[in-house]
PyMOL Python script that loads the backbone (N, CA, C, O; Angstrom):
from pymol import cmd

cmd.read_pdbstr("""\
ATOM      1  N   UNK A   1      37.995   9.596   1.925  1.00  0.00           N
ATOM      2  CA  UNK A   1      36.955   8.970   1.140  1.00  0.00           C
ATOM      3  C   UNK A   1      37.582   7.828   0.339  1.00  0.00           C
ATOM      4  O   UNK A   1      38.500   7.951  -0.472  1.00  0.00           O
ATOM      5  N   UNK A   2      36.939   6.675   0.691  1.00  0.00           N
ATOM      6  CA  UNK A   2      37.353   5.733   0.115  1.00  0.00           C
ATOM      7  C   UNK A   2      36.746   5.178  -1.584  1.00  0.00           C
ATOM      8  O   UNK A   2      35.653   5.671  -1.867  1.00  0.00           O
ATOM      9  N   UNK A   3      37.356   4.233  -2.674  1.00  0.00           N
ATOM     10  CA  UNK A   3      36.986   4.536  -3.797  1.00  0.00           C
ATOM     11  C   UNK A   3      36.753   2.895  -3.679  1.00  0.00           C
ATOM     12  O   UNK A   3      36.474   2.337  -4.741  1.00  0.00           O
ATOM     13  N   UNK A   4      36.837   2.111  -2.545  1.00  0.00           N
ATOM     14  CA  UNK A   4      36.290   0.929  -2.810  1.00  0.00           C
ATOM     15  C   UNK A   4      34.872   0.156  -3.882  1.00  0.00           C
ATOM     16  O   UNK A   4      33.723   0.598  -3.877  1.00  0.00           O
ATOM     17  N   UNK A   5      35.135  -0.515  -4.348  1.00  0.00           N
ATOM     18  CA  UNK A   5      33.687  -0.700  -4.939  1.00  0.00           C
ATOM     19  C   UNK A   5      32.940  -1.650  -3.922  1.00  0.00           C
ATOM     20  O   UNK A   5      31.813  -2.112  -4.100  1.00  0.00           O
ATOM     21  N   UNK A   6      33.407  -1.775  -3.294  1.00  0.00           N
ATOM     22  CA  UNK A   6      32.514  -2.960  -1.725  1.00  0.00           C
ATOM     23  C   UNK A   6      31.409  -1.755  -1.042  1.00  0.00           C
ATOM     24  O   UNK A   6      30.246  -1.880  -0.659  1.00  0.00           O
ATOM     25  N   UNK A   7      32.344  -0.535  -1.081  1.00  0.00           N
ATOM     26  CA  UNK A   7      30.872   0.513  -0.570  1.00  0.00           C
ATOM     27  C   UNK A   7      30.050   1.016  -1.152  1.00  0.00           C
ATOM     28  O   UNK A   7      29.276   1.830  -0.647  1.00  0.00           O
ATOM     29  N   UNK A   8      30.024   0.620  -2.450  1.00  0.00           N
ATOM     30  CA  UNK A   8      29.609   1.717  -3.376  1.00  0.00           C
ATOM     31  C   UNK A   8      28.048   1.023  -2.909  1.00  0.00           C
ATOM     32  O   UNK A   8      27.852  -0.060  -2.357  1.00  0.00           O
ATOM     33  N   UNK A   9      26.716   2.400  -3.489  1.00  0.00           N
ATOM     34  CA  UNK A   9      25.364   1.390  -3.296  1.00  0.00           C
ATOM     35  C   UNK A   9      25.128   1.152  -4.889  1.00  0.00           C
ATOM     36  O   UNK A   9      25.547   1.841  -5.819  1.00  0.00           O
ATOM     37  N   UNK A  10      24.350  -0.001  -4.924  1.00  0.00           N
ATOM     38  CA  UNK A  10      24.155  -0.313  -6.435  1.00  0.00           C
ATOM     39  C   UNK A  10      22.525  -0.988  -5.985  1.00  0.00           C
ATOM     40  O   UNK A  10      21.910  -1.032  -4.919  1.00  0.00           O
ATOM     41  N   UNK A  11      22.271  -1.390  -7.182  1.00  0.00           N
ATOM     42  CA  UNK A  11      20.414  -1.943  -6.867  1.00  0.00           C
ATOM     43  C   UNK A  11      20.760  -3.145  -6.221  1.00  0.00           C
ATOM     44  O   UNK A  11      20.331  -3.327  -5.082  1.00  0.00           O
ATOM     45  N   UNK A  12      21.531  -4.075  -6.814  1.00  0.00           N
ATOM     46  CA  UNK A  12      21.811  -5.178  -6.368  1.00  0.00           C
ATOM     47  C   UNK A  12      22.083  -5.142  -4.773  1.00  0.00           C
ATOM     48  O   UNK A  12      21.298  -5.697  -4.004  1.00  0.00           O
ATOM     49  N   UNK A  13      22.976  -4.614  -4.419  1.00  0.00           N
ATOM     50  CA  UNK A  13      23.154  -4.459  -2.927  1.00  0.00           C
ATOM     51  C   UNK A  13      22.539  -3.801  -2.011  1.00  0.00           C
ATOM     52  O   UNK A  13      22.559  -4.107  -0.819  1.00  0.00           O
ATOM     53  N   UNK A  14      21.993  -2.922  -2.459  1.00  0.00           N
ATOM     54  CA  UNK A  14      20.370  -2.290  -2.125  1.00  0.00           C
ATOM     55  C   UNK A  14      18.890  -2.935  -1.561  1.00  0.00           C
ATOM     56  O   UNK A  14      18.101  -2.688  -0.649  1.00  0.00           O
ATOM     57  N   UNK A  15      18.961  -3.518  -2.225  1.00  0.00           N
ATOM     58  CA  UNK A  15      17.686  -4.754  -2.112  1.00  0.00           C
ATOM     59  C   UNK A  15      17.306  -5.402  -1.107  1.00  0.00           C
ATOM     60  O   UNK A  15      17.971  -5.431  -0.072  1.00  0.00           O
ATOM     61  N   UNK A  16      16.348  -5.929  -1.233  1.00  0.00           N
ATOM     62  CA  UNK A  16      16.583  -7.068   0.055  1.00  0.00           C
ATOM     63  C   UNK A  16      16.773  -8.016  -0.593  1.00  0.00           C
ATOM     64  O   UNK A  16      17.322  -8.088  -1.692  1.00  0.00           O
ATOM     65  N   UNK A  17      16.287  -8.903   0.104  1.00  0.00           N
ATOM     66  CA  UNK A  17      16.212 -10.863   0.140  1.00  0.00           C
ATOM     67  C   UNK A  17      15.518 -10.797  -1.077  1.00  0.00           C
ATOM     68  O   UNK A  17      14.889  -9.825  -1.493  1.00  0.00           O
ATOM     69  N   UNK A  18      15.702 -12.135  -1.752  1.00  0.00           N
ATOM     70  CA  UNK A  18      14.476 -12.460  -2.693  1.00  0.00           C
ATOM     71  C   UNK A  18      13.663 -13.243  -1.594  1.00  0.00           C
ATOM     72  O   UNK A  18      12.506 -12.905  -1.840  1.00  0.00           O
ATOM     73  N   UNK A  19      13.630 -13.986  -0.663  1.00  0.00           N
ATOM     74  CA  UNK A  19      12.340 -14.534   0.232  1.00  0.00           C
ATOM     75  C   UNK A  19      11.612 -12.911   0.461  1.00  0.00           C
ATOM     76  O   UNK A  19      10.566 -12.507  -0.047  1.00  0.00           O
ATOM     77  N   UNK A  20      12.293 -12.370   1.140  1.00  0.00           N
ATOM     78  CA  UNK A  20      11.616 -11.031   1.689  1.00  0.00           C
ATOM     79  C   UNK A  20      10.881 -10.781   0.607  1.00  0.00           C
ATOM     80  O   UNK A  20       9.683 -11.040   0.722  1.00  0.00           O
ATOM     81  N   UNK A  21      11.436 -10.138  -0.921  1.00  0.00           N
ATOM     82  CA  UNK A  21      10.647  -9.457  -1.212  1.00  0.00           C
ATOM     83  C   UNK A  21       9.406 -10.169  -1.891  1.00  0.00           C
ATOM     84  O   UNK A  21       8.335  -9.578  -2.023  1.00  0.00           O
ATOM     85  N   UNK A  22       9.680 -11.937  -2.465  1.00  0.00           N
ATOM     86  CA  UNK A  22       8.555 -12.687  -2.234  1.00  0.00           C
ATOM     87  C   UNK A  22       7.740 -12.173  -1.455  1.00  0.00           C
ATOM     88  O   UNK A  22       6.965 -11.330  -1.908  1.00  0.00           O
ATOM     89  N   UNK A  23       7.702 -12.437  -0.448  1.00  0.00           N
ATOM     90  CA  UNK A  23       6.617 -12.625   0.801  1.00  0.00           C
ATOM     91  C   UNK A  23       6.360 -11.263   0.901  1.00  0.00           C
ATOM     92  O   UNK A  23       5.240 -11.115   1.389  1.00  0.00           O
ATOM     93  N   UNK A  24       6.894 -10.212   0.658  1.00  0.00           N
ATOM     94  CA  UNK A  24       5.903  -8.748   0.018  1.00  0.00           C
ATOM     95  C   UNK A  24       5.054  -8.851  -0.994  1.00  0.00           C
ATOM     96  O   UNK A  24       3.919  -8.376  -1.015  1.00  0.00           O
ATOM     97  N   UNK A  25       5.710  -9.620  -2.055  1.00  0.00           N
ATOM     98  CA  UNK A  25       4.524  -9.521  -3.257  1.00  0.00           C
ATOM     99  C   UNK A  25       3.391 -10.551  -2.816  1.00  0.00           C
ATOM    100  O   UNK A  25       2.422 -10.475  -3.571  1.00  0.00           O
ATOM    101  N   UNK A  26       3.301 -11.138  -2.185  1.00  0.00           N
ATOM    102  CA  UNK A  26       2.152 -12.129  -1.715  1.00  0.00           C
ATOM    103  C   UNK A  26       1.454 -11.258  -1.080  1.00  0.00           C
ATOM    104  O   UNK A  26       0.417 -10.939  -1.662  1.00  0.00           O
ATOM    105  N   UNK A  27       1.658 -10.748  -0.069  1.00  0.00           N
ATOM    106  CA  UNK A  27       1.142 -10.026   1.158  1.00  0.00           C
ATOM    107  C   UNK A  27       0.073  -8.588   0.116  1.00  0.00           C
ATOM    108  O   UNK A  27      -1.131  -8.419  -0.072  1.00  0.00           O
ATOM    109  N   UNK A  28       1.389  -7.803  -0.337  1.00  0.00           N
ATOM    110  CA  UNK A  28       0.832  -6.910  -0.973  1.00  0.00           C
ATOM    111  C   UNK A  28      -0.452  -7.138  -2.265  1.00  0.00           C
ATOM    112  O   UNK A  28      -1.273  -6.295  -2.626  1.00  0.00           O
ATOM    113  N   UNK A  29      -0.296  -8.464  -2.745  1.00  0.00           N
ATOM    114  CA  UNK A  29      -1.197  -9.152  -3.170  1.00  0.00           C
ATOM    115  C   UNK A  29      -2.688  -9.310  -2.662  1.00  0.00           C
ATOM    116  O   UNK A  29      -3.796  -9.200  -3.187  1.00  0.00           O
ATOM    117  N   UNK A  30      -2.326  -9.543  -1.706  1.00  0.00           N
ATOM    118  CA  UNK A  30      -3.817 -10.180  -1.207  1.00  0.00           C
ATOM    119  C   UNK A  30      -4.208  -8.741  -0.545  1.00  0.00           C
ATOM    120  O   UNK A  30      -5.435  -8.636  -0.546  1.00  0.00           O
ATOM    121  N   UNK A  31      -3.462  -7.405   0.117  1.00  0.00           N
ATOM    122  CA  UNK A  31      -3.637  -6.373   1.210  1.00  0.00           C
ATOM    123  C   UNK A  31      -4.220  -5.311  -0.485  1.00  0.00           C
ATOM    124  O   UNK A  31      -5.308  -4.738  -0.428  1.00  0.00           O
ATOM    125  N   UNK A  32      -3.531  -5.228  -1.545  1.00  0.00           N
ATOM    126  CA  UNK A  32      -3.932  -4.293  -2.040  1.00  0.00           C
ATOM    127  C   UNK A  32      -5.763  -4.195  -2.633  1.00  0.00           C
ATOM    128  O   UNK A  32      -6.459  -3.181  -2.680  1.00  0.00           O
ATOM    129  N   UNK A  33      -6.131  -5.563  -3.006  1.00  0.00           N
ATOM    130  CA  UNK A  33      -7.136  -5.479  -3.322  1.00  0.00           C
ATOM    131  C   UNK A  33      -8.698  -5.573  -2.322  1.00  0.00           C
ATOM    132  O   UNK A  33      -9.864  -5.233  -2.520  1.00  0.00           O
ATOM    133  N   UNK A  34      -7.885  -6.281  -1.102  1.00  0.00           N
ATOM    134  CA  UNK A  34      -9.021  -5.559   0.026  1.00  0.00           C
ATOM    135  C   UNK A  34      -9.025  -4.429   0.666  1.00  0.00           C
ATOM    136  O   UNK A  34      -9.895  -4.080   1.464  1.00  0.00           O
ATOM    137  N   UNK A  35      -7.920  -3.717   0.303  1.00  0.00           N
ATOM    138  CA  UNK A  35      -8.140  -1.972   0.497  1.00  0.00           C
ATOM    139  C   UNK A  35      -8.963  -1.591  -0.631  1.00  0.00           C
ATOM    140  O   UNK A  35      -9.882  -0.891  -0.207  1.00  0.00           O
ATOM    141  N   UNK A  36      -9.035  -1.760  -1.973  1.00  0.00           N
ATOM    142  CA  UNK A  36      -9.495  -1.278  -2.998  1.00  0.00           C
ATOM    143  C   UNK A  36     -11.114  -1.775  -2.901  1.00  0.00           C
ATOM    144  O   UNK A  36     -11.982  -0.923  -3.093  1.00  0.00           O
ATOM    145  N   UNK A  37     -11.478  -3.098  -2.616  1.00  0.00           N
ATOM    146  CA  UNK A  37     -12.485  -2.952  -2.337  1.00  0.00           C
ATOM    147  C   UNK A  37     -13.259  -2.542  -1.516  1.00  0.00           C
ATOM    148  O   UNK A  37     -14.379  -2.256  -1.941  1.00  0.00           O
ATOM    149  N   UNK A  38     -12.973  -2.346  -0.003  1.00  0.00           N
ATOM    150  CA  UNK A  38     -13.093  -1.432   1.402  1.00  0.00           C
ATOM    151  C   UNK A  38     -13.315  -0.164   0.361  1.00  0.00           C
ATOM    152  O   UNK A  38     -14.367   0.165  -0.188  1.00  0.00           O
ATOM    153  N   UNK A  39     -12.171   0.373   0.268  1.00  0.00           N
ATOM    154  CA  UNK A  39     -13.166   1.703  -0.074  1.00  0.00           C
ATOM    155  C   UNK A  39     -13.810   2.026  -0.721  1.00  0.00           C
ATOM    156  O   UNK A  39     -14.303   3.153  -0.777  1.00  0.00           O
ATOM    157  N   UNK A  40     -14.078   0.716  -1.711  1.00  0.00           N
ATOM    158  CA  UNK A  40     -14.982   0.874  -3.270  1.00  0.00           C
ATOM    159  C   UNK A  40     -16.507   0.639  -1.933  1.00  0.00           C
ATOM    160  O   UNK A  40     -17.467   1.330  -2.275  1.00  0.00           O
ATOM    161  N   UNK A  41     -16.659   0.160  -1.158  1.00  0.00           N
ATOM    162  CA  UNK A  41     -17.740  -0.150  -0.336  1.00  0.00           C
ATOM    163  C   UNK A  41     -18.023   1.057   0.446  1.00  0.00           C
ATOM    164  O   UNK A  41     -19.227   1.173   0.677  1.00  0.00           O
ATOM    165  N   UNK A  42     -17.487   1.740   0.797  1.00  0.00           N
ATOM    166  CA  UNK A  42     -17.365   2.697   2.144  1.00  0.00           C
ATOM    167  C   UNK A  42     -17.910   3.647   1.058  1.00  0.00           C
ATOM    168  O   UNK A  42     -18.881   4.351   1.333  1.00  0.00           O
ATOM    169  N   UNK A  43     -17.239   3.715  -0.376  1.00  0.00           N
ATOM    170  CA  UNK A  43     -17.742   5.363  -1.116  1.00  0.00           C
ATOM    171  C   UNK A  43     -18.731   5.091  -1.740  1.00  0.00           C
ATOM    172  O   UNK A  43     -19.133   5.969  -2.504  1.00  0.00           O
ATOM    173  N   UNK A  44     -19.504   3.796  -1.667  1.00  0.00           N
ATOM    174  CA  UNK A  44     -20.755   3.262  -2.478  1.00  0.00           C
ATOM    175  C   UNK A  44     -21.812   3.383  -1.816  1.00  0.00           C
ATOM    176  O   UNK A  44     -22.974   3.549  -2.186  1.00  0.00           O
ATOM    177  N   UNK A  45     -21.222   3.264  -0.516  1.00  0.00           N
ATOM    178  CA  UNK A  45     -22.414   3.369   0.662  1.00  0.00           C
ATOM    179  C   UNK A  45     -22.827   4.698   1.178  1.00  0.00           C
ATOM    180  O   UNK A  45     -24.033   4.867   1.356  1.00  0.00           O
ATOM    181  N   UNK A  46     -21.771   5.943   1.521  1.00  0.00           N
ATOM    182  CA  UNK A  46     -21.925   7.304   1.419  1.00  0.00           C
ATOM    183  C   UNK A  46     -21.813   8.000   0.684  1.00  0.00           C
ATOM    184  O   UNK A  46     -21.636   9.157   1.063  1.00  0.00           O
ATOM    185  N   UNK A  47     -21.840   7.769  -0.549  1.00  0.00           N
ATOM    186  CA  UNK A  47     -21.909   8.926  -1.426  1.00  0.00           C
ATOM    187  C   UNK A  47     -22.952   9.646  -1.724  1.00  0.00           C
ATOM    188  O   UNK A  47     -23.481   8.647  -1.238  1.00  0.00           O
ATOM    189  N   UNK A  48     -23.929  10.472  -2.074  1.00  0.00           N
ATOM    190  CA  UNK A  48     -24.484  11.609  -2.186  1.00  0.00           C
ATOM    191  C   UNK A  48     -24.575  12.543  -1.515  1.00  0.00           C
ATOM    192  O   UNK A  48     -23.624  12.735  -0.757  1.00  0.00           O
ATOM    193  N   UNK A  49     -25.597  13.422  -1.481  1.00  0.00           N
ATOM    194  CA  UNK A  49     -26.008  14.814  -0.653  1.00  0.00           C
ATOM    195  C   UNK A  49     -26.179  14.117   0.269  1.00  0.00           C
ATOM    196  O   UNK A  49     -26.632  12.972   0.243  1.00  0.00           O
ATOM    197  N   UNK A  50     -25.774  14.842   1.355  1.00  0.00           N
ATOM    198  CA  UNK A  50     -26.299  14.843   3.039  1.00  0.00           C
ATOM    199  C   UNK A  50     -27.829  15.688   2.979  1.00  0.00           C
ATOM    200  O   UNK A  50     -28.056  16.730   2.364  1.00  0.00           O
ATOM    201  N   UNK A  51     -28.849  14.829   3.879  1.00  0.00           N
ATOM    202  CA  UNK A  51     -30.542  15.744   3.806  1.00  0.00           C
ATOM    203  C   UNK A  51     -30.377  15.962   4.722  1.00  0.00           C
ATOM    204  O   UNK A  51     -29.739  15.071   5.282  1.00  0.00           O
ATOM    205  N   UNK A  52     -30.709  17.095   5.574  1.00  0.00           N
ATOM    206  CA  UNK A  52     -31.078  17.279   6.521  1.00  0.00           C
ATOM    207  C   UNK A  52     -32.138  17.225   7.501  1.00  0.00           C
ATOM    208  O   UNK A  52     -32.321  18.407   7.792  1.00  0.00           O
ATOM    209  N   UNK A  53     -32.804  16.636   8.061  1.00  0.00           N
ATOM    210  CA  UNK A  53     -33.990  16.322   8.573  1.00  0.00           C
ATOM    211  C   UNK A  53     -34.500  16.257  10.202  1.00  0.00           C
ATOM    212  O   UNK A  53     -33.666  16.781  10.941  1.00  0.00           O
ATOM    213  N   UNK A  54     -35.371  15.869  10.719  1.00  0.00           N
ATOM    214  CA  UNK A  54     -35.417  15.813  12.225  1.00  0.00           C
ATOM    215  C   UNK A  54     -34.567  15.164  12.913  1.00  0.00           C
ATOM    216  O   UNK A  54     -34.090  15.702  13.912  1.00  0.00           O
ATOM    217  N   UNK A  55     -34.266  14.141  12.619  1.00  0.00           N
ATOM    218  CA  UNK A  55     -33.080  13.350  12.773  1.00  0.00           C
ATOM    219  C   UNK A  55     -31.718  13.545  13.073  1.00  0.00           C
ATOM    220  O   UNK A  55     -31.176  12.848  13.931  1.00  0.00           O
ATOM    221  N   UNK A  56     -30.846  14.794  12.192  1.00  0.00           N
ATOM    222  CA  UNK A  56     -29.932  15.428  11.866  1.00  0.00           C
ATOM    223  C   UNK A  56     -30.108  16.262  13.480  1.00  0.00           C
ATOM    224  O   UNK A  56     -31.109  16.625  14.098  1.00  0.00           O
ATOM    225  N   UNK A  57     -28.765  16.340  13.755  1.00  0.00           N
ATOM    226  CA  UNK A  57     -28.037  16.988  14.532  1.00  0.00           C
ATOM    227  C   UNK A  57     -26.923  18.498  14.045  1.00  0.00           C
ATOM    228  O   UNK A  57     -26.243  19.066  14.900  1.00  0.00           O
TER     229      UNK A  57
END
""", "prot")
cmd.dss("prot")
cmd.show_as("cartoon", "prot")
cmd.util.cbc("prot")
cmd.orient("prot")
């Protein structure tokens, strides 16, 4: 076992790119809030009791 500090992991060397993680925060930018609204739509549109009726299977 070596006691080099070249292997050691630290945050810094951990990381990625700063382009990379740019171009995550953009992405994740624009992806998080059309998931949030998708499902703010999807649970606005089905939410209550299910009726059962002639219709119903």
């Amino acid at each position: 076992m070596t006691q080099d500090p070249s292997y050691t992991l630290t945050v810094h060397n951990a990381s990625s790119s700063e382009k990379s993680l740019e171009t995550m925060l953009i992405i994740a930018s624009i992806g998080v809030p059309l998931v949030v609204g998708y499902t703010t739509f999807v649970f606005w549109t089905f939410k209550g009791k299910v009726k059962m009726d002639e219709t119903s299977y």
